[in-house]
Structure formats: structure tokens, C-alpha cells
TIFISE-56147 format. One record per residue (C-alpha): x, y, z. Coordinates in steps of 0.05 Angstrom, whole numbers, padded with zeros to 5 digits, always signed. Layout:
<atoms>
XYZ/...
</atoms>
This chain:
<atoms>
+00000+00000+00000/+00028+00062-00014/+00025+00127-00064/+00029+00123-00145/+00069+00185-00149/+00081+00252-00110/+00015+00294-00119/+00002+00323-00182/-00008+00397-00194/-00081+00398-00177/-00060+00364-00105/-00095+00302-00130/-00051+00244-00102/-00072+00169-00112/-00058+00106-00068/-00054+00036-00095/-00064-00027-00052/-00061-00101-00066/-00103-00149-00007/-00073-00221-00019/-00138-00267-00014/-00115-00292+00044/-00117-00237+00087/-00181-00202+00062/-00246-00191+00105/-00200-00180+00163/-00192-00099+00159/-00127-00090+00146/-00136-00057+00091/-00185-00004+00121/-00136+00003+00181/-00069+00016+00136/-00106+00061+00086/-00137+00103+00151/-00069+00111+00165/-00039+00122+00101/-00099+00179+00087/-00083+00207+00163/-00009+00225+00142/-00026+00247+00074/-00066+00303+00091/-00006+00321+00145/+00029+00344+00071/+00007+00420+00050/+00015+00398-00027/-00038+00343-00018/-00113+00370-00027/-00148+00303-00047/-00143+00226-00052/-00165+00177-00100/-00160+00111-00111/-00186+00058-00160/-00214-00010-00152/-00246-00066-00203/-00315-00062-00201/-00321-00133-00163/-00285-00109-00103/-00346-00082-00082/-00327-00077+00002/-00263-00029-00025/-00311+00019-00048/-00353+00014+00023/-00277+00047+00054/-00271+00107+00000/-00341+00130+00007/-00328+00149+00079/
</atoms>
């Protein structure tokens, strides 16, 4: 989990995650990108977050909504 790139010059930055199968369900996921979103926004370049997900990872889009 981590950023694509530094933010662009908008102050759009995006994060990309991978969940292995394994370890999905379980909330890690929520919990690192809480935390990831948490420090971005400590970054005076950063004005907004966005993130992408295949349409049948429905529960990833449950997270970005809030």
C-alpha cells in the first residue's frame, strides 16, 4: 500500500493497494489506508485522494465512500 506518485499539480494524489486473498475480510486494509490517508493530509501539497478499484471489489468501495 502506498502512493502512485508525488501529488500532481491539482494536489490530487492516488494510493494503490493489493489485499492477498488470504488476508481479506479482516480490515487491514481499512486500518493501513486510515493511516496512510491520516499522514497524507499532514502534507500541505496534498488536497485530495483517489483511488481505483475493479468493479467486483465491491467492500473497497464501502472504505472510500467514507
Amino acid at each position: 500500500m502506498g502512493f502512485i506518485d508525488k501529488p500532481d499539480q491539482t494536489g490530487t494524489g492516488e494510493i494503490g493497494y493489493e489485499v492477498l486473498s488470504a488476508y481479506r475480510q479482516q480490515g487491514f486494509a481499512f486500518e493501513a489506508a486510515e493511516a496512510l490517508v491520516d499522514f497524507a493530509f499532514t502534507r500541505r501539497e496534498l488536497e485530495r485522494i483517489i483511488a481505483h478499484s475493479p468493479d467486483n471489489h465491491l467492500p473497497r468501495f464501502a472504505f472510500w465512500k467514507n
